[in-house]
C-alpha positions as CSV (number, residue, x, y, z in Angstrom):
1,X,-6.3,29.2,-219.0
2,X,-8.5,26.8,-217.0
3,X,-12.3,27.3,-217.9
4,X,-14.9,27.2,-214.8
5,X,-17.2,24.3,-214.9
6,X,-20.6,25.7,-214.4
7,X,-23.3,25.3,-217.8
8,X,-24.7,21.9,-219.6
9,X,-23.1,21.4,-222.7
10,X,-21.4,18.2,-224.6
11,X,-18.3,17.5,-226.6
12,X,-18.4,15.0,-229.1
13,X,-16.2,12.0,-228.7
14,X,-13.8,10.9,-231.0
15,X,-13.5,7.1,-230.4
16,X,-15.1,5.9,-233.3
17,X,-13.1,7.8,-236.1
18,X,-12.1,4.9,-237.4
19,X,-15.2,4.1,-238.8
20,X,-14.8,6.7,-241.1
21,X,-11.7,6.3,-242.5
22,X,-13.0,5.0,-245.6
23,X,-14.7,6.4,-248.2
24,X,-18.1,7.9,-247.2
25,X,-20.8,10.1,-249.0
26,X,-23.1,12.0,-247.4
27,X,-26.3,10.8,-248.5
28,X,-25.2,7.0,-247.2
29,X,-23.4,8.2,-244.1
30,X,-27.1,7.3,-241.9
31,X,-26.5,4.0,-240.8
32,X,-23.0,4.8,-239.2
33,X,-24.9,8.2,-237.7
34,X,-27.3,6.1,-236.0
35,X,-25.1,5.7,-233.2
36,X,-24.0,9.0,-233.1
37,X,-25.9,9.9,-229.2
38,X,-23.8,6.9,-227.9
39,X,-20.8,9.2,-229.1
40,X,-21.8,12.3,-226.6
41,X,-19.8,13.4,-223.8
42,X,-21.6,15.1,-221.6
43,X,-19.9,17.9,-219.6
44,X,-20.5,21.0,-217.5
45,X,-18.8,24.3,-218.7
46,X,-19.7,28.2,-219.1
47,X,-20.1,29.7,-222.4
48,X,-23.3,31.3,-223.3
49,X,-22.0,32.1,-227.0
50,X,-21.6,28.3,-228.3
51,X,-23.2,26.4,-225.1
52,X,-26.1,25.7,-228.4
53,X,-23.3,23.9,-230.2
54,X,-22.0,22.0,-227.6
55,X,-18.9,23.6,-227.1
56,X,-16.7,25.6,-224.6
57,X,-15.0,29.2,-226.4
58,X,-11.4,30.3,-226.9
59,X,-10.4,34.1,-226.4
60,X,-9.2,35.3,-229.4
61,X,-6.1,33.7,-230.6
62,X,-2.3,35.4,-230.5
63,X,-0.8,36.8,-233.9
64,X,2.6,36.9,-233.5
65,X,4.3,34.8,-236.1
66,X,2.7,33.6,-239.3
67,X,-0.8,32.1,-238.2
68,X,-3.0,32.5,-235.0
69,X,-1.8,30.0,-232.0
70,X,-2.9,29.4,-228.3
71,X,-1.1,28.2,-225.2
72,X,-3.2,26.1,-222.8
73,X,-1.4,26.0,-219.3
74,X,-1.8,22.8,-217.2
75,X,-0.9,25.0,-214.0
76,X,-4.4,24.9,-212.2
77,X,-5.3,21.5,-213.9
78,X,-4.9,19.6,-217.4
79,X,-5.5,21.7,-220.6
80,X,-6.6,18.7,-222.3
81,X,-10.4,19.6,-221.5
82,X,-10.0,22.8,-222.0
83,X,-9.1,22.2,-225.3
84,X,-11.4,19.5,-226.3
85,X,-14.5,21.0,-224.9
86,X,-13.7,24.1,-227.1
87,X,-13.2,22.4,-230.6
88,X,-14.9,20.0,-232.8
89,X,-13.5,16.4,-234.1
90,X,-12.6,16.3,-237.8
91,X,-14.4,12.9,-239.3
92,X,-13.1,11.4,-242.3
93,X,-15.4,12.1,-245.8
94,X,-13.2,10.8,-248.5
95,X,-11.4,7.6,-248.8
96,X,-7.8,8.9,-247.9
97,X,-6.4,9.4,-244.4
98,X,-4.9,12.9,-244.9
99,X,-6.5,15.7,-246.0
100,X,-5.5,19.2,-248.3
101,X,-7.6,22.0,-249.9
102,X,-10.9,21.0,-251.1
103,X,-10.9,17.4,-249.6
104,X,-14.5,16.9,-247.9
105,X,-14.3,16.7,-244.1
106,X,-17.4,15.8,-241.7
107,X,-17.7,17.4,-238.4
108,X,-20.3,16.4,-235.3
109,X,-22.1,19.0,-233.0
110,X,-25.1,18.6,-231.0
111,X,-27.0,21.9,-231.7
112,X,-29.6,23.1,-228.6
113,X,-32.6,23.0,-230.9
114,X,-32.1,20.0,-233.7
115,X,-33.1,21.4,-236.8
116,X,-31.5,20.1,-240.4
117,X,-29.0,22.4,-240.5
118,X,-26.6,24.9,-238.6
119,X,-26.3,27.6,-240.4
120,X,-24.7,29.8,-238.1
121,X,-21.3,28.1,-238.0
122,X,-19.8,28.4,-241.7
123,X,-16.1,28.8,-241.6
124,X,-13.8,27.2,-238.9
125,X,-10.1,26.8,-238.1
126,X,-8.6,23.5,-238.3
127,X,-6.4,23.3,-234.8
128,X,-3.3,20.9,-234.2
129,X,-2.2,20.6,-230.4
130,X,1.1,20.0,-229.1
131,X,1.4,18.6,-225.8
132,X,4.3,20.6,-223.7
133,X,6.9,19.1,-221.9
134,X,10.1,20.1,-220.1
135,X,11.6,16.9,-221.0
136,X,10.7,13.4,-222.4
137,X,9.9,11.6,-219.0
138,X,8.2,14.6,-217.2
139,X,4.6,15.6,-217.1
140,X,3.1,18.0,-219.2
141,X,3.2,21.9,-218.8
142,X,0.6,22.6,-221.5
143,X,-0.5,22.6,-225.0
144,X,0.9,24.8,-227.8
145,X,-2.6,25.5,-230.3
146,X,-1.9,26.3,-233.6
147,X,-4.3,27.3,-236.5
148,X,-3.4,25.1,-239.6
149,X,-6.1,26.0,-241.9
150,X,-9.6,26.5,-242.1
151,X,-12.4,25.0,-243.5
152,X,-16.0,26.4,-244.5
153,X,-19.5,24.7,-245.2
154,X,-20.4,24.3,-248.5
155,X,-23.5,26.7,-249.8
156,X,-25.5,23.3,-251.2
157,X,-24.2,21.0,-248.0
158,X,-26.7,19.8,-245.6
159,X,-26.2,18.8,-242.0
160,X,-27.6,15.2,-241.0
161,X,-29.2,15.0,-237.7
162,X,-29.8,11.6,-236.2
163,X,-30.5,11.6,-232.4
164,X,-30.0,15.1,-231.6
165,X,-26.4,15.2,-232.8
166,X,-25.8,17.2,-235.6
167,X,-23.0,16.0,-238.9
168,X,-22.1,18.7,-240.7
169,X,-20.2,18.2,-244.2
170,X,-17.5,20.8,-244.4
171,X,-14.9,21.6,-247.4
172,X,-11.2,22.6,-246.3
173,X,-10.1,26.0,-248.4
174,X,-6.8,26.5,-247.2
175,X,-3.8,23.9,-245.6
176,X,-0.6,25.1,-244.2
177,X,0.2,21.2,-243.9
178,X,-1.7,17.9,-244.6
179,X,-4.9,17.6,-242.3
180,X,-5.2,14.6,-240.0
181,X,-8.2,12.8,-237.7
182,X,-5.9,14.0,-234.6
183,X,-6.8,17.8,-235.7
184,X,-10.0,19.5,-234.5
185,X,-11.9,22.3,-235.8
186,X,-12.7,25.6,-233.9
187,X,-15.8,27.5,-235.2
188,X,-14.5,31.1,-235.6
189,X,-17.9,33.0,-234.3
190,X,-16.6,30.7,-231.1
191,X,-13.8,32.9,-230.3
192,X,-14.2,35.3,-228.0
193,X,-13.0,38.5,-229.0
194,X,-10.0,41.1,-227.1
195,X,-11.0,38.7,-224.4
196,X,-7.4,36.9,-223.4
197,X,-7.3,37.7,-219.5
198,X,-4.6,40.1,-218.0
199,X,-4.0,38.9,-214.4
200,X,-3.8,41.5,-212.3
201,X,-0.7,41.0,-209.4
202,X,-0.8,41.8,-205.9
203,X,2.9,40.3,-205.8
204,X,6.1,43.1,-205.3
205,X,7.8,42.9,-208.3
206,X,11.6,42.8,-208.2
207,X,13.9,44.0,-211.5
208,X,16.8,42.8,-210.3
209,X,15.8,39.0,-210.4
210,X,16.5,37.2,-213.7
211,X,14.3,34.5,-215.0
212,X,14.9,31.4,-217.5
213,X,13.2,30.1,-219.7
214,X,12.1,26.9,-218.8
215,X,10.3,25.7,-222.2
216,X,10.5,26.7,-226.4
217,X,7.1,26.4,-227.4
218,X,7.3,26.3,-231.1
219,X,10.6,24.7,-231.4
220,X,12.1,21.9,-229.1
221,X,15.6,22.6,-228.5
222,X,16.4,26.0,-229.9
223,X,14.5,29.1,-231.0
224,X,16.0,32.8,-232.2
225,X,13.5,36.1,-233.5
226,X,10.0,35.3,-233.6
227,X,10.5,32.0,-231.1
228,X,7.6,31.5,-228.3
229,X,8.9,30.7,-224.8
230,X,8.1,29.7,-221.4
231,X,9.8,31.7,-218.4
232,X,10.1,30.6,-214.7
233,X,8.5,33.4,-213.3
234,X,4.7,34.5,-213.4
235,X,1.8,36.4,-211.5
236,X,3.6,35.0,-208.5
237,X,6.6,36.9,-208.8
238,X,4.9,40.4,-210.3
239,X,5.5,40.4,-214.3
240,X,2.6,41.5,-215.9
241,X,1.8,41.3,-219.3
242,X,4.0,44.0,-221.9
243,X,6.7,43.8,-220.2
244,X,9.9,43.7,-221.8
245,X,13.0,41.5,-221.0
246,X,16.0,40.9,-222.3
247,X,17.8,37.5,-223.1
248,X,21.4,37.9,-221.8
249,X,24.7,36.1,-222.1
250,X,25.9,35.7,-219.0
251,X,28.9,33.8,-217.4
252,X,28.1,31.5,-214.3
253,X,28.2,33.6,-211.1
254,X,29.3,36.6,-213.2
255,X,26.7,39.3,-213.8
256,X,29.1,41.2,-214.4
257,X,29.9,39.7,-217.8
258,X,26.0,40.5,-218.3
259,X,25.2,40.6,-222.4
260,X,22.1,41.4,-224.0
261,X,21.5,39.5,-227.6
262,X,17.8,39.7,-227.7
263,X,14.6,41.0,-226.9
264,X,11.1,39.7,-225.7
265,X,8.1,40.8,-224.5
266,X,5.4,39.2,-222.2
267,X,2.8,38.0,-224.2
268,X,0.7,35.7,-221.3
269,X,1.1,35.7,-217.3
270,X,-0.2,32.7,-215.6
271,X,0.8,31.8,-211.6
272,X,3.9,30.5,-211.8
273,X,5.4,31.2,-215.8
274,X,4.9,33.1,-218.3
275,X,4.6,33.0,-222.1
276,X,6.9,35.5,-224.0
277,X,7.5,36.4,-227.7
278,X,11.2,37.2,-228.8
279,X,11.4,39.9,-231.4
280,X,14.8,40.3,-232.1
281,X,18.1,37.5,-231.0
282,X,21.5,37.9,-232.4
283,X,22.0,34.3,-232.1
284,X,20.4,31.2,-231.0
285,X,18.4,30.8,-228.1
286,X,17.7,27.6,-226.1
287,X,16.7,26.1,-222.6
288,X,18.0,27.7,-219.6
289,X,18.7,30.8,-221.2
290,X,18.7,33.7,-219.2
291,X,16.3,37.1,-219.0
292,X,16.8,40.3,-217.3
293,X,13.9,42.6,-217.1
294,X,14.3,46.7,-219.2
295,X,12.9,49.0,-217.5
296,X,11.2,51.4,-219.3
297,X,13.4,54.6,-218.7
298,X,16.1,52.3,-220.4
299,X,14.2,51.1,-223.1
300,X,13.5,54.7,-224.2
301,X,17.6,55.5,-223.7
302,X,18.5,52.4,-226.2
303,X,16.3,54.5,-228.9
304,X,17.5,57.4,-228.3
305,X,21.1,56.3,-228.7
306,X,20.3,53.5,-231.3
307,X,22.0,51.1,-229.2
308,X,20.9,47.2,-229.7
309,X,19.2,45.6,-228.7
């Protein structure tokens, strides 16, 4: 989900981290702060909502699973921006280099109008990435977002501003796992609600061509119910978001020996793939595992006759 380039904002570098990996309190943080304009990375993006923080917006997340998660295709160009220009970096505030529940966190934005403090952002995610990949040695097909935690201002904190960039102390409430300086933060008012695009396809769609799936997304090699996959086929090839397929056990140049274990449904369509959640699998699923699209008029036979899946 490539963002167009088009309004004056900045993300906030993250270089200099290091410089705050030991211990720091807020009232002597200035000196290091000083510098913080030499830390601005100017870019051009569109998004009216948080353009005043510096930042870039997320639609609203997906909820299938336990906690909220993205995927950031690198089909029309790398996701890395996307992703950057949206969040915030997490600065160390304590003297320890991972971070739980009520460990004090510093955060940098670069508000439109500096004033001492931001008090419209108060609670945010804590985000880790995972870079995509077919295999070790090949390039990147996206990132897999997940939320981790979040993290809220304190009601007594106060932001520092040095240089038009803002440093905003921040006090993490919950942790599904330790908190690092590789995570980033995502304001939650910069989320852009029921707002995940639908592509629309002009392309014939054909029900009789199976896909694979090219990629687990929250597992590396294997994946059953509730795994998050990457099929070969997209908006080029007519699936549309909601659709249902079905992963099938299939002998080589067999259909006939056609099986159906599982279940999943279309969750994202970009050009060439698509993103689909598997409720239900009898068994494992992996790589290269094959789908074969339900039509509707069968989906509604299976419950009438209680057939599975």
């Amino acid at each position: 989900m490539p963002y167009q380039i088009t309004a004056r904002t900045a993300d906030m570098s993250t270089r200099y981290i290091p410089y705050f990996t030991t211990a720091l309190h807020i009232s002597t943080a200035a000196f290091l702060l000083s510098h913080a304009s030499a830390w601005a990375q100017t870019t051009d993006v569109v998004q009216p909502m948080c353009a005043s923080y510096g930042l870039n917006t997320l639609p609203s997340p997906h909820v299938t699973g336990d906690l909220p998660w993205w995927f950031l295709s690198n089909e029309k160009g790398s996701s890395k921006n996307d992703f950057l220009t949206a969040t915030l970096p997490i600065l160390a505030a304590d003297k320890h280099a991972l971070w739980g529940a009520d460990s004090r966190i510093l955060t940098q934005m670069k508000p439109e109008a500096v004033t001492p403090s931001v008090g419209a952002v108060a609670a945010f995610y804590i985000l880790r990435e995972h870079i995509i990949k077919p295999a070790a040695y090949a390039g990147a097909a996206g990132r897999f977002v997940e939320v981790i935690g979040m993290a809220r201002r304190s009601v007594s904190s106060q932001s520092i501003v040095v240089d038009g960039v803002s440093t905003l102390p921040l006090i993490i409430r919950t942790a599904r796992d330790e908190v690092d300086a590789n995570d980033r933060l995502l304001p939650i008012e910069c989320m852009v609600a029921d707002a995940n695009p639908v592509p629309l396809s002009l392309a014939p769609f054909d029900p009789a061509k199976a896909a694979r799936i090219k990629i687990l997304l929250n597992d590396v090699h294997i994946g059953e119910r509730k795994a998050l996959a990457l099929i070969d086929q997209g908006q080029d090839l007519g699936v549309a978001v909601g659709q249902v397929w079905q992963l099938v056990d299939e002998l080589p140049h067999l259909p006939a020996s056609a099986q159906a274990f599982g279940r999943s449904r279309v969750l994202q369509v970009f050009e060439h793939s698509s993103v689909v959640h598997v409720d239900r699998a009898e068994h494992e699923l992996e790589v290269g595992t094959l789908l074969r699209f339900l039509p509707e008029e069968r989906m509604t036979q299976k419950a009438a006759g209680g057939v599975q899946p």
